[in-house]
C-alpha positions as CSV (number, residue, x, y, z in Angstrom):
1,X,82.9,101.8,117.4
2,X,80.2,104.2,116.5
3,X,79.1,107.2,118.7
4,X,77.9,110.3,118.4
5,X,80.2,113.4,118.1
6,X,78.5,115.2,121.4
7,X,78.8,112.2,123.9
8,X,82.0,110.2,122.5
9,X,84.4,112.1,125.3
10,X,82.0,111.4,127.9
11,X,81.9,107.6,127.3
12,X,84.8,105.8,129.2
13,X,85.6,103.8,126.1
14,X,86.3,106.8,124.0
15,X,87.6,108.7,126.3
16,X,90.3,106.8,126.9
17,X,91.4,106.2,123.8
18,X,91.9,110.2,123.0
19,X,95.3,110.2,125.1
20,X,96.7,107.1,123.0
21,X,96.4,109.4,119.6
22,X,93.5,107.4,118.1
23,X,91.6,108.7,115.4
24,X,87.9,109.3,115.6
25,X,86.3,109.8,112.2
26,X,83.3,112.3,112.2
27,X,80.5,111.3,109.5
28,X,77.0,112.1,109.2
29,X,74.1,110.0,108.0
């Protein structure tokens, strides 16, 4: 999955994978 760092806790698909402990890498580029 790629999203950006400002609208991935807005997106349902993110944002529901924050509870389950998933990691969500930050790069830039």
């Amino acid at each position: 999955f790629n999203a950006r760092s400002e609208s991935a806790c807005e997106k349902a698909s993110f944002r529901r994978l924050i509870p389950n402990n998933r990691c969500l890498m930050a790069a830039e580029g």
